[in-house]
C-alpha positions in Angstrom: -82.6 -69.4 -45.8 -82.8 -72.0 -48.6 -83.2 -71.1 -52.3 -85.8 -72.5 -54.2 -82.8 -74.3 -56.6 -81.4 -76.0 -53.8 -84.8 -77.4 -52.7 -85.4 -78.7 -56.2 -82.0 -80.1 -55.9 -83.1 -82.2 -52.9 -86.3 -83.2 -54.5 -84.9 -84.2 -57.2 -82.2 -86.3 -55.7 -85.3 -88.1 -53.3 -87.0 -88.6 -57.0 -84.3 -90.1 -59.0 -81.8 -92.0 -56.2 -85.0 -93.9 -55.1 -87.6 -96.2 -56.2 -90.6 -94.2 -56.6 -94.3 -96.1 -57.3 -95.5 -93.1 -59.7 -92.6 -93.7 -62.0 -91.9 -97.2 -61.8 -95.5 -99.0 -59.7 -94.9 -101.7 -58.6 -91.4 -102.8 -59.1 -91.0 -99.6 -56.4 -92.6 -101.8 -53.6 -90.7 -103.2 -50.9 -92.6 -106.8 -49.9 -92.0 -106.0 -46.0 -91.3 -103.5 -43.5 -87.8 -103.5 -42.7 -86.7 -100.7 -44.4 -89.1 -98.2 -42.6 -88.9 -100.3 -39.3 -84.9 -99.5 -39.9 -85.6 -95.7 -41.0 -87.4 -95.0 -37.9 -85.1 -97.0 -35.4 -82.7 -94.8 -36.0 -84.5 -91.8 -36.3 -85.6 -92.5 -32.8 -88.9 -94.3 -33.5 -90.6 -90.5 -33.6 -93.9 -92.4 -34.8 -94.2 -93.4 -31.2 -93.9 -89.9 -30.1 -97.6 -89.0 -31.3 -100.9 -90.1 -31.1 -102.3 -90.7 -34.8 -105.6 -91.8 -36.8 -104.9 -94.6 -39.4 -106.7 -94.7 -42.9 -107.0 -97.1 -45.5 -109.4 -98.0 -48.7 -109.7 -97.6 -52.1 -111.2 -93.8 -52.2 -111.9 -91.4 -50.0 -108.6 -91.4 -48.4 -107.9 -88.0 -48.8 -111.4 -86.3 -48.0 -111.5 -88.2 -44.8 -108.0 -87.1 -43.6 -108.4 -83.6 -44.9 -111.6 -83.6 -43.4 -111.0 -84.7 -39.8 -107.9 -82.7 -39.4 -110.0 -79.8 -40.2 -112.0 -80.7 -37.6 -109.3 -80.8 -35.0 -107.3 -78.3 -36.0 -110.4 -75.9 -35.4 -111.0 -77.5 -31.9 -107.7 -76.1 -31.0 -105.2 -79.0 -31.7 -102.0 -79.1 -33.6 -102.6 -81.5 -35.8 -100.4 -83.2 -38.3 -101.7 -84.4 -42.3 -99.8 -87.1 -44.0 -101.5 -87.7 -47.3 -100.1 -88.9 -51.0 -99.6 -88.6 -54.0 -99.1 -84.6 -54.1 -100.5 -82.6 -56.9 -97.6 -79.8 -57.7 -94.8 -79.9 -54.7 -94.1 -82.5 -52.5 -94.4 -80.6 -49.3 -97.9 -81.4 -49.6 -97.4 -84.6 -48.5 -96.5 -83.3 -44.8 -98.4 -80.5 -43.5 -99.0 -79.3 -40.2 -102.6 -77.0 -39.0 -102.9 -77.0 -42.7 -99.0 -75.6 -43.7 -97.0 -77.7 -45.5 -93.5 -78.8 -44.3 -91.0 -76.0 -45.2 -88.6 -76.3 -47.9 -85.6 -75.4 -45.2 -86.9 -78.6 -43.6 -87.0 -81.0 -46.1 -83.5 -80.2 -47.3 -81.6 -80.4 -44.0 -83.5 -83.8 -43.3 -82.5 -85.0 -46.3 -78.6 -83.6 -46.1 -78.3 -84.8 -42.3 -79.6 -88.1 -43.1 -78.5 -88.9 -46.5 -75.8 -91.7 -45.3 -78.9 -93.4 -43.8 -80.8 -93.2 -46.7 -77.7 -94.4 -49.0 -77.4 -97.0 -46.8 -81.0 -98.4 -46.1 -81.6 -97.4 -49.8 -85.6 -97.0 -49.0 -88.1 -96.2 -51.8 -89.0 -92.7 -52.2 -92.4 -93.7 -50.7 -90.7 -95.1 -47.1 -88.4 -92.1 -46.7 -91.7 -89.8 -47.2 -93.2 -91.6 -44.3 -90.0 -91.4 -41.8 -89.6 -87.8 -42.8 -93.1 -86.7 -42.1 -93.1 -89.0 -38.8 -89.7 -87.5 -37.9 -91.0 -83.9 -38.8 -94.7 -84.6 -36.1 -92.7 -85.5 -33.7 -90.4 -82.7 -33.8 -92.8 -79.9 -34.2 -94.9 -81.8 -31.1 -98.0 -82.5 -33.0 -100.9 -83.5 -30.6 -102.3 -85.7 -33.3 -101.4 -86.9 -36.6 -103.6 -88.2 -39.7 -101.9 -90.8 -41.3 -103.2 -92.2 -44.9 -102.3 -95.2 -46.3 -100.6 -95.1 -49.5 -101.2 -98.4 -51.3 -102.8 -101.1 -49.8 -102.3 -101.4 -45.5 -100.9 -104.6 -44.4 -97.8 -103.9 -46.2 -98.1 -100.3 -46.1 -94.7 -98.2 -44.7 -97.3 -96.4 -42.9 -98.6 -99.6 -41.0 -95.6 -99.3 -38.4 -98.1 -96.6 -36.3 -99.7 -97.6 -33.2 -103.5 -94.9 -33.8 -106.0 -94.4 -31.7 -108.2 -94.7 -34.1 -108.0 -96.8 -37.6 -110.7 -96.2 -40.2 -111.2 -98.1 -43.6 -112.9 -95.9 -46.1 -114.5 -98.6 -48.6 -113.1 -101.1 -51.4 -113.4 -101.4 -54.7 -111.2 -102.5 -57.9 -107.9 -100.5 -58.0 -104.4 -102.3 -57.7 -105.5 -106.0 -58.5 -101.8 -106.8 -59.6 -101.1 -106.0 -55.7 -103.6 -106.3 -54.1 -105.3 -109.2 -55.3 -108.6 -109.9 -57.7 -111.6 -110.1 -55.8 -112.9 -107.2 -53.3 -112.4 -110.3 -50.6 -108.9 -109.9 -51.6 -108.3 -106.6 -51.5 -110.2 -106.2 -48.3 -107.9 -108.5 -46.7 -105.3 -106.1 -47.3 -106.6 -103.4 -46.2 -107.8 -104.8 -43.4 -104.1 -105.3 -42.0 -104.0 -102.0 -40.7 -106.5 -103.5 -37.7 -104.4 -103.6 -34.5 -104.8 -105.3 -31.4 -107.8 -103.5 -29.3 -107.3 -100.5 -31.3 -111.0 -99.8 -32.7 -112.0 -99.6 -36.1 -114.7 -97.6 -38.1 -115.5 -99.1 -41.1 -116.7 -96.2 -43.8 -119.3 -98.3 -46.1 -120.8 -101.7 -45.4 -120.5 -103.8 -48.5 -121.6 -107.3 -48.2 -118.6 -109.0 -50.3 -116.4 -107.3 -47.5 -117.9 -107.0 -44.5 -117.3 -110.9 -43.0 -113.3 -109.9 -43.7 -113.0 -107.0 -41.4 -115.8 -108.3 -39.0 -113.7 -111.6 -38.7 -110.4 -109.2 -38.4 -111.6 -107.1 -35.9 -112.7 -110.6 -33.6 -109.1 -112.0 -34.6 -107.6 -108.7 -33.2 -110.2 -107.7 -30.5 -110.7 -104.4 -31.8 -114.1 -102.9 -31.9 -115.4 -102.6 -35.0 -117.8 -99.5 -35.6 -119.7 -98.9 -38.8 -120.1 -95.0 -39.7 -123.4 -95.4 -41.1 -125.1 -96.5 -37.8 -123.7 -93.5 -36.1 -124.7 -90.8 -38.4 -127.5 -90.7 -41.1 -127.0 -87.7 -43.7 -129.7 -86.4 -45.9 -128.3 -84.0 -48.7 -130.5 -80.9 -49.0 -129.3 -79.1 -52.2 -126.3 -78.1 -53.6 -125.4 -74.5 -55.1 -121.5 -73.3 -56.8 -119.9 -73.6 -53.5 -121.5 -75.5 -51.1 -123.3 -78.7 -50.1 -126.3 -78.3 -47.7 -127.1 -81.4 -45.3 -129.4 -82.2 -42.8 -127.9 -85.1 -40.2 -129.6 -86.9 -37.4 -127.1 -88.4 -34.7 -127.6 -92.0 -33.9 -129.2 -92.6 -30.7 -130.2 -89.4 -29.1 -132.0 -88.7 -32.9 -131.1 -85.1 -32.6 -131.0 -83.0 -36.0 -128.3 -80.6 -37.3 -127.8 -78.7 -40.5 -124.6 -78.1 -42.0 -122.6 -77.0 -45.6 -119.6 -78.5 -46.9 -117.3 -76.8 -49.5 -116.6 -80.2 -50.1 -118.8 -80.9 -54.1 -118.7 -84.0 -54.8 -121.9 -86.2 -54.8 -119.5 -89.0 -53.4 -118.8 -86.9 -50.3 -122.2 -88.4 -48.4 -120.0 -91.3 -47.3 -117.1 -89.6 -46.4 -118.7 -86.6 -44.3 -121.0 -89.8 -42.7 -117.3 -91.8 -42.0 -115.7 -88.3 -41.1 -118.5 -87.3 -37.8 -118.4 -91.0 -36.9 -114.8 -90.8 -36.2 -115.2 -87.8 -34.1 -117.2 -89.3 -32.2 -115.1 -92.2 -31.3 -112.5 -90.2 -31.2 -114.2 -87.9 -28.3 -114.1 -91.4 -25.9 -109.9 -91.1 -26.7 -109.3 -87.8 -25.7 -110.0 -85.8 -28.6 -113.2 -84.4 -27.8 -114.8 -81.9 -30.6 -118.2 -79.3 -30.5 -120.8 -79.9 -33.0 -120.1 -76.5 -33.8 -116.6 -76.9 -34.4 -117.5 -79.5 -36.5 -119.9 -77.5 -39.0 -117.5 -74.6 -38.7 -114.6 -77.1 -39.8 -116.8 -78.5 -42.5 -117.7 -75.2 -44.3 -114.0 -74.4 -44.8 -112.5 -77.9 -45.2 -110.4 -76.8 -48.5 -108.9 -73.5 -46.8 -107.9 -75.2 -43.4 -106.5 -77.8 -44.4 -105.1 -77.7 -48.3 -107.4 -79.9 -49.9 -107.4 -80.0 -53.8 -108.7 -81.8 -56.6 -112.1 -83.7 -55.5 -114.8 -82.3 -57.3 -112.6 -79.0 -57.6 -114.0 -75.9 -59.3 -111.4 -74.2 -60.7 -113.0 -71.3 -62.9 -116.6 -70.5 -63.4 -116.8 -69.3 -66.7 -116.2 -71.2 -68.5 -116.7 -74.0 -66.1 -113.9 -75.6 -64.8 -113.9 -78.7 -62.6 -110.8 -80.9 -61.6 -111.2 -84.4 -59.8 -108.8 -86.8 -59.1 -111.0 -90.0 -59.6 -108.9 -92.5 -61.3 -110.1 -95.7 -60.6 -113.5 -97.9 -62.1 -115.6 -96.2 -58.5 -114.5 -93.1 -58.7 -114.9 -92.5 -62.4 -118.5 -94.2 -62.0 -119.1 -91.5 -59.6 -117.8 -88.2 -61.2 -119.5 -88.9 -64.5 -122.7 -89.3 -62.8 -122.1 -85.9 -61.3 -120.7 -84.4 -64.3 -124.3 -85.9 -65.9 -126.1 -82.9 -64.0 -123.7 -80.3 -64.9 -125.3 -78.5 -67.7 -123.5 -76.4 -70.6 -123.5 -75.7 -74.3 -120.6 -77.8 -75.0 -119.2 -80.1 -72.5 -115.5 -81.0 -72.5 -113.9 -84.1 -70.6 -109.5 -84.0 -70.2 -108.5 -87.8 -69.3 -105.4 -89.1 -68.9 -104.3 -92.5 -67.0 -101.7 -94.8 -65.9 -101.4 -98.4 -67.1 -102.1 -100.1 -64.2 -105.8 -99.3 -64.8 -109.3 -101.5 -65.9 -109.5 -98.8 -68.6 -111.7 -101.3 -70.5 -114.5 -101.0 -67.8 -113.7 -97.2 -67.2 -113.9 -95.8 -70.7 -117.3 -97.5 -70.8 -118.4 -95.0 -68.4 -117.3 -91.6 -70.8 -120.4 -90.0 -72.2 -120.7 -90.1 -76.3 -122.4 -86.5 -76.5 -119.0 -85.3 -74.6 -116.2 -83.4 -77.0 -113.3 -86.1 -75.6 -109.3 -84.8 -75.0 -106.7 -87.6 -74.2 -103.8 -86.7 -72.8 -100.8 -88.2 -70.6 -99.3 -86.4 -67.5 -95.1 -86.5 -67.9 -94.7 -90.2 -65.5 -93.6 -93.2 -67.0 -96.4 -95.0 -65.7 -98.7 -92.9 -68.1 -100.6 -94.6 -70.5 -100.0 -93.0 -74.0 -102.8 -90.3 -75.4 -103.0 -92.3 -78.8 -103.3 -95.5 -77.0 -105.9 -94.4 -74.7 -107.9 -92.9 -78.0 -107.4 -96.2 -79.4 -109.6 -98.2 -76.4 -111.7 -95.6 -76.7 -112.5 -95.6 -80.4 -112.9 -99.6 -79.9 -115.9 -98.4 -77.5 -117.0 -95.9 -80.2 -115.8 -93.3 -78.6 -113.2 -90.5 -80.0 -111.6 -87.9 -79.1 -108.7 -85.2 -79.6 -104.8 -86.6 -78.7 -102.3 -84.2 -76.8 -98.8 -84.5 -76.6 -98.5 -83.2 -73.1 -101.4 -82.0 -70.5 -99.8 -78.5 -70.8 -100.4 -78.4 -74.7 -104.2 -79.7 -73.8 -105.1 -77.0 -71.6 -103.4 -74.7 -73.8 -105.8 -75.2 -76.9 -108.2 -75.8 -74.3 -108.1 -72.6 -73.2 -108.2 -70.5 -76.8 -111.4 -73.0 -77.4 -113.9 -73.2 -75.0 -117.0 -70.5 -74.8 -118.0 -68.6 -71.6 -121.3 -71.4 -71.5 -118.8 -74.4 -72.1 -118.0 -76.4 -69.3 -114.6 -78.8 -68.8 -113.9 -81.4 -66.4 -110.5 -82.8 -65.8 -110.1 -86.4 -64.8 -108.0 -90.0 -64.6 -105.2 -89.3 -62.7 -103.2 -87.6 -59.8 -100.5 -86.7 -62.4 -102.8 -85.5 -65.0 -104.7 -83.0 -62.2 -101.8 -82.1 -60.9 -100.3 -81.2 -64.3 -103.4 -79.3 -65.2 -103.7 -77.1 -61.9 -99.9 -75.9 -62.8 -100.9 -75.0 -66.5 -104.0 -73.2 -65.0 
């Protein structure tokens, strides 16, 4: 049995022997595949071993994934969940019906392959992908959910053959890699489109639309849009769930369901998630409607998702999301706009790689504001981030760490206060251990 210091060892060692994205962005990247093309070959290829779903886009990434291997894991398949960044240990990363990858796991992988990793010399992001494709094809997965990291055409996870490839939407995030215009970026994503594989396209947008319509041609894959499968109608919303009503294209037949999933933004992603059932049922992955609701009510507790629209504590209220990019934050606030308390309390942190001039825009004045950093290089300083927020006439308090933030935090708000806790991965992630 493997004690937890020995893990932490290994973790540690995968953290600081390789180039890692969080700590270093983009110097971290690798411009190619060879490295994970290398990795695998001789692993054994084991990403050929499984059949796997392919996701890309700016957000929404992680909802979708959790969401559809919720979904099959309750129609009785063993289903594998690679998703990044994690929030607290890096097992979350690999997870299988939900579990995550055991410690005992991870070490051995990385103390029986640690000549190939010295000699390859991967980033930390490639060897995450061989280990969790190595680790599916082990455990014999049926199907695996593979999200994109950064990107897709370049992406180490782009060396998958799916069944299924889905593009969740696109918006600014990454222009330094990924290009300036949502053309741009969309051309990226867009390289996870294989030959004849289909494609289901999340949200139509028209400055991206011609790029994946002319992609899918180029590749001969069929393209699918979500919103002309399903239509959703949100019903009302109460502390824990989300009430829908959704008509099925075609046969115009109408189903109520709940979500536990809170976030306004969820519409789109619940609309992308049935549409990929349903294309999924014509590739031998057929699900029940009812497996499908039953999946959706309990999305967080099958399958480990945390940190979208995330209510930690209800008095005083707590609520954690990991938006972190100019869409994302455009969406919590406007969600956070119908939260109502005596005093409301916003935690920010970002990284540097950020249009924080556009995002701070969005921050409400009649908020109390707390700017903190999470402990990654990449983090933006607290002071700094006051300082572009003061030149929008905003201010706010300045925290050392995100542990001393929810520390005073915690001695200071009021039973009818409400807090929510935004920016970043790292800063959520920091938060949720100090909680």
């Amino acid at each position: 049995m493997a004690t937890p210091s020995v893990y932490q060892d290994t973790i540690q060692y995968l953290y600081t022997r390789l180039p890692m994205f969080s700590r270093l962005g983009k110097k971290a990247l690798k411009a190619n595949l060879t490295n994970i093309t290398t990795l695998c070959a001789e692993l054994g290829n084991p990403h050929q071993q499984f059949k796997s779903i392919h996701l890309a886009g700016t957000n929404g990434k992680g909802s979708i994934s959790h969401g559809l291997s919720a979904i099959l894991q309750e129609a009785g398949y063993k289903v594998g969940l690679y998703t990044s960044p994690h929030l607290i240990d890096f097992r979350e990363r690999i997870r299988i019906n939900g579990q995550p990858v055991s410690q005992e796991w991870v070490i051995n992988f990385v103390e029986k392959h640690k000549a190939l990793i010295e000699s390859v010399q991967p980033s930390f992001f490639e060897i995450t992908v061989a280990m969790a494709f190595a680790y599916f094809s082990e455990q014999n997965v049926d199907i695996a959910v593979i999200e994109t990291g950064l990107g897709g055409r370049l992406d180490s996870t782009n060396i998958i053959l799916p069944i299924l490839s889905i593009i969740t939407n696109i918006s600014y995030d990454h222009q330094d890699l990924l290009g300036n215009t949502l053309s741009e970026i969309a051309k990226e994503k867009a390289g996870i489109i294989k030959p004849g594989i289909p494609v289901l396209l999340g949200e139509q947008q028209e400055e991206t639309d011609s790029v994946f319509f002319e992609e899918s041609i180029h590749k001969q894959s069929i393209l699918h849009y979500a919103e002309t499968l399903w239509d959703l109608v949100k019903v009302k919303q109460d502390t824990d769930f989300q009430y829908f009503k959704a008509i099925k294209a075609g046969s115009r037949e109408l189903y109520e369901f709940k979500t536990d999933l809170l976030g306004k933004y969820q519409s789109h992603n619940l609309c992308t998630i049935l549409a990929a059932c349903d294309i999924l049922a014509l590739y031998g992955f057929p699900t029940h409607l009812e497996q499908r609701w039953a999946a959706l009510e309990r999305v967080k507790s099958i399958s480990g998702l945390r940190g979208r629209w995330d209510v930690w504590q209800r008095k005083p209220l707590v609520i954690a999301d990991v938006a972190h990019n100019l869409a994302g934050i455009t969406e919590a606030m406007a969600q956070w706009q119908t939260v109502s308390a005596a005093s409301k309390h916003i935690l920010i942190g970002f990284v540097r790689d950020k249009d924080l001039q556009s995002i701070i825009h969005l921050l409400p004045h009649d908020n109390i504001l707390h700017f903190c950093h999470a402990e990654t290089p990449r983090a933006l300083p607290a002071h700094e981030l006051r300082e572009l927020a003061r030149d929008c006439g905003l201010d706010g308090f300045v925290y050392l760490s995100v542990q001393s933030a929810i520390n005073h935090l915690k001695s200071e708000l009021e039973t009818d206060d409400a807090l929510l806790i935004c920016g970043s991965f790292f800063v959520v992630g920091e938060a949720l251990q100090a909680f």
